[in-house]
LUMROTI-642267 format. One record per atom (N, C-alpha, C): atom name; z, y, x. Coordinates in nm, 2 decimals. Layout:
BEGIN
{rec "CA"; {Z; Y; X}},
...
This chain:
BEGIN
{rec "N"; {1.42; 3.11; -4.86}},
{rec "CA"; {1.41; 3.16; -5.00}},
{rec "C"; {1.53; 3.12; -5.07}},
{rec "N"; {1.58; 3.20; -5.13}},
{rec "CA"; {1.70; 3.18; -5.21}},
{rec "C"; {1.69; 3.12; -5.34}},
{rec "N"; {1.79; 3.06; -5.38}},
{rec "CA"; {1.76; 3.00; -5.50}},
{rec "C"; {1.80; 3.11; -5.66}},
{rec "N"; {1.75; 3.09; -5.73}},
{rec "CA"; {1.78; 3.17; -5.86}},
{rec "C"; {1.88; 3.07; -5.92}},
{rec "N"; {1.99; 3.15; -5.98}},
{rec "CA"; {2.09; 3.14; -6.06}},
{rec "C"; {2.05; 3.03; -6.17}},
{rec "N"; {1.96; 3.00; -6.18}},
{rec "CA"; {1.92; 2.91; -6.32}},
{rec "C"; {1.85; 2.77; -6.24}},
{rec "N"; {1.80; 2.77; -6.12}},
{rec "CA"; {1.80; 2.67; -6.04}},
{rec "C"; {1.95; 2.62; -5.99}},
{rec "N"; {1.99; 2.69; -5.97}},
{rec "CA"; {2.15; 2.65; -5.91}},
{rec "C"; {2.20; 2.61; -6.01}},
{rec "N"; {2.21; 2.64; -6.17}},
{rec "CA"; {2.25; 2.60; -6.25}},
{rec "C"; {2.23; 2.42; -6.30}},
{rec "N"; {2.08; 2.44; -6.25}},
{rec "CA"; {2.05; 2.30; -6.29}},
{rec "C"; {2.12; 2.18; -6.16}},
{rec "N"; {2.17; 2.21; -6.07}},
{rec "CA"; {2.20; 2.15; -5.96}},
{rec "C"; {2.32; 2.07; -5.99}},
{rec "N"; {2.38; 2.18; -6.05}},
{rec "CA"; {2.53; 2.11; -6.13}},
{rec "C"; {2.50; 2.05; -6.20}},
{rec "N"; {2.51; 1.90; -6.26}},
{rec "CA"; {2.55; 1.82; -6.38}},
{rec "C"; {2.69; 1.77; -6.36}},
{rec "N"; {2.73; 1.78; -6.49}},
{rec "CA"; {2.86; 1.72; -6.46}},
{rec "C"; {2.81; 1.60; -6.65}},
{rec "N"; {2.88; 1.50; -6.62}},
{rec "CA"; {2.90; 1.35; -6.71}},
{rec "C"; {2.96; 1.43; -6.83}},
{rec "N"; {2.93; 1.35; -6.96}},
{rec "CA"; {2.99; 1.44; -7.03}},
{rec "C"; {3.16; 1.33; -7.01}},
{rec "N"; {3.17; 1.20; -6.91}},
{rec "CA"; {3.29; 1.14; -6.86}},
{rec "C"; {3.37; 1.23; -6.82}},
{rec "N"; {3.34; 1.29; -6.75}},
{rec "CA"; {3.37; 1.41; -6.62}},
{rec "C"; {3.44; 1.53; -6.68}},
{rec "N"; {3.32; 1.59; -6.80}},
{rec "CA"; {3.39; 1.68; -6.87}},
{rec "C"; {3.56; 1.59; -6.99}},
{rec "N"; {3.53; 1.47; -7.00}},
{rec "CA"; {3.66; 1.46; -7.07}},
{rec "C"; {3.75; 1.43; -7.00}},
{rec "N"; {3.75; 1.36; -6.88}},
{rec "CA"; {3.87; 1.39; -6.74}},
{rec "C"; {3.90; 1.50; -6.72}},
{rec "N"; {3.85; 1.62; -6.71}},
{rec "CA"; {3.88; 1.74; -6.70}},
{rec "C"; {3.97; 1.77; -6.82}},
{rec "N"; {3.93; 1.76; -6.90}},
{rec "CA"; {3.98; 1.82; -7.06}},
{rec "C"; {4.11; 1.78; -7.06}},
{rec "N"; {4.12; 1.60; -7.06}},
{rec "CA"; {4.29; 1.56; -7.03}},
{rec "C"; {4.34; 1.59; -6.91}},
{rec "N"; {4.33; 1.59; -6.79}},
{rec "CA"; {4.38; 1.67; -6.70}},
{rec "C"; {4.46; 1.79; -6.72}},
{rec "N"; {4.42; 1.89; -6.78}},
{rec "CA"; {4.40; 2.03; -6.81}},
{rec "C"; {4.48; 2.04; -6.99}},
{rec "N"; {4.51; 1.94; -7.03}},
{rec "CA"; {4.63; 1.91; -7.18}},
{rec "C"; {4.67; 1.86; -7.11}},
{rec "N"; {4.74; 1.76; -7.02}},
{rec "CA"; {4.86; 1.73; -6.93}},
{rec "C"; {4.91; 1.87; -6.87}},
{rec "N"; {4.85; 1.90; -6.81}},
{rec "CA"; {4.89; 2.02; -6.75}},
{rec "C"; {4.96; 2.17; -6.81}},
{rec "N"; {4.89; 2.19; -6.93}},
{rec "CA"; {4.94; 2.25; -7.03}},
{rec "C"; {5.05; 2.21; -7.10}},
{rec "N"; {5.07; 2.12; -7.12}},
{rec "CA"; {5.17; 2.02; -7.19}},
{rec "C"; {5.26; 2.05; -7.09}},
{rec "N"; {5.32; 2.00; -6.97}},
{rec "CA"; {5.37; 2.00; -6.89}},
{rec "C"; {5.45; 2.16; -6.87}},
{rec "N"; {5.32; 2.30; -6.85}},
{rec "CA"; {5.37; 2.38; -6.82}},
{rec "C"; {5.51; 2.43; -6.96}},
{rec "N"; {5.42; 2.39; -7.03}},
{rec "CA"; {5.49; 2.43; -7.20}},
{rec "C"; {5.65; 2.39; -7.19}},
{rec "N"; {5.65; 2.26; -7.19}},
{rec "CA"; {5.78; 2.18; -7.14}},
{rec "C"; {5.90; 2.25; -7.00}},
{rec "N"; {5.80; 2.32; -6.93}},
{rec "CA"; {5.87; 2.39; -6.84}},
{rec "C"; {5.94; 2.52; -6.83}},
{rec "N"; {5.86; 2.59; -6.95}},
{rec "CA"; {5.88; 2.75; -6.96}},
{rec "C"; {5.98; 2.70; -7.10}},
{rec "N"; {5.98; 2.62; -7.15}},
{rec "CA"; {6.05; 2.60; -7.27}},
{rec "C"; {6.23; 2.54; -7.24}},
{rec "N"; {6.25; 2.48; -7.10}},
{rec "CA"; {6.36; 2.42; -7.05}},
{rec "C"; {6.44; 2.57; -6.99}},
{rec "N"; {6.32; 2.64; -6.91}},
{rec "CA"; {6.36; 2.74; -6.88}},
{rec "C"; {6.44; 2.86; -6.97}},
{rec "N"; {6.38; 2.88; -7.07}},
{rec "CA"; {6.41; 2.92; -7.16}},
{rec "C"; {6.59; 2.88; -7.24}},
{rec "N"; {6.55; 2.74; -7.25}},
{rec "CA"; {6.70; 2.71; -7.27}},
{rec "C"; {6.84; 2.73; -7.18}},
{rec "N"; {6.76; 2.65; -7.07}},
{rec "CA"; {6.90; 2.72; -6.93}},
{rec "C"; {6.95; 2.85; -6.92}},
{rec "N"; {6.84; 2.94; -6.91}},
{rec "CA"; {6.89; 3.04; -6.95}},
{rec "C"; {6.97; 3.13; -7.05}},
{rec "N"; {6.97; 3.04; -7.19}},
{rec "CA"; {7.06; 3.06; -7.24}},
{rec "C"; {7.16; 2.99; -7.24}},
{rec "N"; {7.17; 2.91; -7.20}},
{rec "CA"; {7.30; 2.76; -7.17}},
{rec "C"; {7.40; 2.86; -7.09}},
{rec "N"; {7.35; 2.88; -6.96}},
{rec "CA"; {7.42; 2.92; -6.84}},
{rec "C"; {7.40; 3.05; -6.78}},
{rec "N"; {7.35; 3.17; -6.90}},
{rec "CA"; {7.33; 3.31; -6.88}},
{rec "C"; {7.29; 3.34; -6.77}},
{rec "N"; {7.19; 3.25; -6.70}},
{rec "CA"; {7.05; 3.32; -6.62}},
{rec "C"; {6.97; 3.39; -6.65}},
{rec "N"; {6.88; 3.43; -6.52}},
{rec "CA"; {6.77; 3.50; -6.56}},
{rec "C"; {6.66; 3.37; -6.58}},
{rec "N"; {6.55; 3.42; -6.60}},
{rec "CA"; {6.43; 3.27; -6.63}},
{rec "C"; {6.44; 3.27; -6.45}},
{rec "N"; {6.44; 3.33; -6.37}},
{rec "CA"; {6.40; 3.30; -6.25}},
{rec "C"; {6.50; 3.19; -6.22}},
{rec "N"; {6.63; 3.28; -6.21}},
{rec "CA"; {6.73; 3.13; -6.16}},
{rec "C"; {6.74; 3.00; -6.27}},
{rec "N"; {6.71; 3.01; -6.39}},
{rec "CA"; {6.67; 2.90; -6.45}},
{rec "C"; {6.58; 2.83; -6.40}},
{rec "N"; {6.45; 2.88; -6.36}},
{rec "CA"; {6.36; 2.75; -6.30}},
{rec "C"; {6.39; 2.70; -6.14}},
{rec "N"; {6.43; 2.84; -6.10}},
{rec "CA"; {6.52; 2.74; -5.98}},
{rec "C"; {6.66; 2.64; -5.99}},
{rec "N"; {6.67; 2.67; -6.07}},
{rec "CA"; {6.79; 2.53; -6.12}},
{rec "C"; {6.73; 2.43; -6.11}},
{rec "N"; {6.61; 2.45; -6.24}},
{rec "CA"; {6.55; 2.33; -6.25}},
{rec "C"; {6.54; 2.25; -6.16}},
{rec "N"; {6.42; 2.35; -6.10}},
{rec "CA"; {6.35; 2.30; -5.94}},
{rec "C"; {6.43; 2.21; -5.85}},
{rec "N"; {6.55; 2.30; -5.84}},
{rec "CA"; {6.64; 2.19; -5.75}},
{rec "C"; {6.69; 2.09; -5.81}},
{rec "N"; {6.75; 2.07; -5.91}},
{rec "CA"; {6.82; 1.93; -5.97}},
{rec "C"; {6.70; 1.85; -5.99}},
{rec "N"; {6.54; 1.89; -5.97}},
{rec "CA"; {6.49; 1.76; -5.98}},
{rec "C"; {6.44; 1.75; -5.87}},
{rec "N"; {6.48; 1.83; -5.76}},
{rec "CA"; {6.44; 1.76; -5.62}},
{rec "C"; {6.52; 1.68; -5.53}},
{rec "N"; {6.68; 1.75; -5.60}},
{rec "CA"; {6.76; 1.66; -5.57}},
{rec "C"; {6.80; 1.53; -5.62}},
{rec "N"; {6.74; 1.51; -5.72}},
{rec "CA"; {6.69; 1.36; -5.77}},
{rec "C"; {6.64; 1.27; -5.78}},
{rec "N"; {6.50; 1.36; -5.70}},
{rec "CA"; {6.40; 1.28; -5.66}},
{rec "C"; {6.31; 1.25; -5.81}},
{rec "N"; {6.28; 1.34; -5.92}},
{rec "CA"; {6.22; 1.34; -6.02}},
{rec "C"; {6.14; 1.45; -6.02}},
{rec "N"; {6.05; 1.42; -6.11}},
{rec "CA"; {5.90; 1.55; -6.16}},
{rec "C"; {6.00; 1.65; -6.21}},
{rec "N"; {5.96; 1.75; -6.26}},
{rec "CA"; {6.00; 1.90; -6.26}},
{rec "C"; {5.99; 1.88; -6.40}},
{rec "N"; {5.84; 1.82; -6.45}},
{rec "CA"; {5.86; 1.83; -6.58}},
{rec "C"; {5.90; 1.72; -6.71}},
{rec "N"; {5.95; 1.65; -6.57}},
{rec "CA"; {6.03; 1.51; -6.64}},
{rec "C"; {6.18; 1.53; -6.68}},
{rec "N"; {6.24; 1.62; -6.62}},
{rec "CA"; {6.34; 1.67; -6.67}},
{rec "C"; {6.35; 1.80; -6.70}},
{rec "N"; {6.27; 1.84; -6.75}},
{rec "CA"; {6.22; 1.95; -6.81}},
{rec "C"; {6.22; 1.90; -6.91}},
{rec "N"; {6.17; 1.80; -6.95}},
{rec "CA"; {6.17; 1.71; -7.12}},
{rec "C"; {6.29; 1.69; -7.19}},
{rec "N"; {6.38; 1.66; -7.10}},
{rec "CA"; {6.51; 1.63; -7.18}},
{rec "C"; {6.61; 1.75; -7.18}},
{rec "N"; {6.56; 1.87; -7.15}},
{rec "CA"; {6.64; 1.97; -7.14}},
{rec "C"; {6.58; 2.07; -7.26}},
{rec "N"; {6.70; 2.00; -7.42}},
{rec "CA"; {6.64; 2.00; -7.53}},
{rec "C"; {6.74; 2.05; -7.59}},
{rec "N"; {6.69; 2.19; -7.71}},
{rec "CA"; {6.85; 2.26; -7.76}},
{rec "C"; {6.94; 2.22; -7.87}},
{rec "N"; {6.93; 2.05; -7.90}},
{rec "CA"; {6.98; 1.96; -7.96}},
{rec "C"; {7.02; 1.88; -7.89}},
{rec "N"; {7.00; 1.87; -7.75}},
{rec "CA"; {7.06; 1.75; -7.67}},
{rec "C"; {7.15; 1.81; -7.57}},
{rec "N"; {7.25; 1.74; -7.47}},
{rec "CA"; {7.30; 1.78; -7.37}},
{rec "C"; {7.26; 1.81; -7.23}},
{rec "N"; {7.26; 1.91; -7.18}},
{rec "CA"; {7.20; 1.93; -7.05}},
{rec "C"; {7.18; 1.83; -6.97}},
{rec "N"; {7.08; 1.82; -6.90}},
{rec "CA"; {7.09; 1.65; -6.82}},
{rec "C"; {7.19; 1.70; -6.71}},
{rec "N"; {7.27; 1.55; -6.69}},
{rec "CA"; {7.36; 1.58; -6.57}},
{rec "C"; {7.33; 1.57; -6.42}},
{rec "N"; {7.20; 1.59; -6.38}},
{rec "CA"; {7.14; 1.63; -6.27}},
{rec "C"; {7.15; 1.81; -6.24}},
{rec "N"; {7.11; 1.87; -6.35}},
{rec "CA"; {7.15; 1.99; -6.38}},
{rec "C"; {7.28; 2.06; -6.40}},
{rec "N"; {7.37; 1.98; -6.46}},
{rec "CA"; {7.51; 1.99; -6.48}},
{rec "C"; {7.60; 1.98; -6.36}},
{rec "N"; {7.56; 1.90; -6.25}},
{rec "CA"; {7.62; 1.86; -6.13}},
{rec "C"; {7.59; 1.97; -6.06}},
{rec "N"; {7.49; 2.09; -6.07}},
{rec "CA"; {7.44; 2.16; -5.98}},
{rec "C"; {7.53; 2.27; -5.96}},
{rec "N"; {7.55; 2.31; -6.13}},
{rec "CA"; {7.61; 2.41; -6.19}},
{rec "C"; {7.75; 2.41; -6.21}},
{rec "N"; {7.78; 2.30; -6.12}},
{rec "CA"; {7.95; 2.27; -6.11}},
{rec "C"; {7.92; 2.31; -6.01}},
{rec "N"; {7.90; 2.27; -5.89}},
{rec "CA"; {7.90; 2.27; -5.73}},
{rec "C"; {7.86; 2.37; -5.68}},
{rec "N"; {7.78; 2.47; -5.72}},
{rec "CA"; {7.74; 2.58; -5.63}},
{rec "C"; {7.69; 2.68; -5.74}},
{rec "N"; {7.72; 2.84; -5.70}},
{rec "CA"; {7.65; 2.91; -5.77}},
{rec "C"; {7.50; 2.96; -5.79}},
{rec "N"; {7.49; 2.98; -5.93}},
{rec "CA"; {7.31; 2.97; -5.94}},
{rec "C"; {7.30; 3.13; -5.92}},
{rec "N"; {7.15; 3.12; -5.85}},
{rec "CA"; {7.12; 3.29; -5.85}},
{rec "C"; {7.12; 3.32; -5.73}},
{rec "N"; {7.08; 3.41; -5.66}},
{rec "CA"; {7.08; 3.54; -5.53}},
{rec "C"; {7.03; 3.47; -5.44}},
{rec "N"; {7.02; 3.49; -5.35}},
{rec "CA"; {6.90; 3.47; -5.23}},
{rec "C"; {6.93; 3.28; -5.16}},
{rec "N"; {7.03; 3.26; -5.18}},
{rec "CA"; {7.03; 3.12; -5.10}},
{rec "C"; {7.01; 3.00; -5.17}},
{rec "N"; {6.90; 3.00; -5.29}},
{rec "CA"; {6.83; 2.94; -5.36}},
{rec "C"; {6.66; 3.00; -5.30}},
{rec "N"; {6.63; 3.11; -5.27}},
{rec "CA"; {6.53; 3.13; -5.21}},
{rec "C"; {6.50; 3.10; -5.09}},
{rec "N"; {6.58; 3.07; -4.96}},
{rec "CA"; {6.55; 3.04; -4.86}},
{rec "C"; {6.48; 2.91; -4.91}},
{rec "N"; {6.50; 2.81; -4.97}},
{rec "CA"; {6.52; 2.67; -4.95}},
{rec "C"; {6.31; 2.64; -4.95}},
């Protein structure tokens, strides 16, 4: 016998704990992405990319540094100077076209 949708419903409880871990979870995460499309947004005008090769900039200068994505995504601010993780990238190799995609 199958269960009805309103039995299965009751099956789920979630804490209303559970629901506020979720909540901040989910504002981190938002926060974070905001911070990311918004760095992107600058690079791209810094260094006349497209958003794509901007976030792959990013991507790499913080894997080449061994930092979160959206930790230097924070400081890549249109009042501050590019971080020089990013600046090192963009001296040494060209941004854009397919040998940023292999990787």
């Amino acid at each position: 016998m199958k269960n009805s949708p309103r039995t299965q419903l009751r099956a789920v409880r979630v804490s209303p704990a559970d629901l506020e871990l979720e909540n901040a979870q989910l504002r981190t995460a938002l926060s974070s992405r905001v911070a990311i499309e918004q760095a992107k947004g600058i690079l791209a005008e810094r260094f006349g990319l497209s958003l794509d090769d901007a976030f792959a900039l990013l991507r790499r200068a913080a894997r080449s540094s061994r930092r979160r994505i959206h930790e230097l995504a924070t400081e890549v601010m249109p009042q501050h100077e590019t971080p020089h993780e990013i600046v090192r990238l963009v001296d040494r190799e060209p941004i854009g076209g397919s040998a940023d995609n292999a990787a």
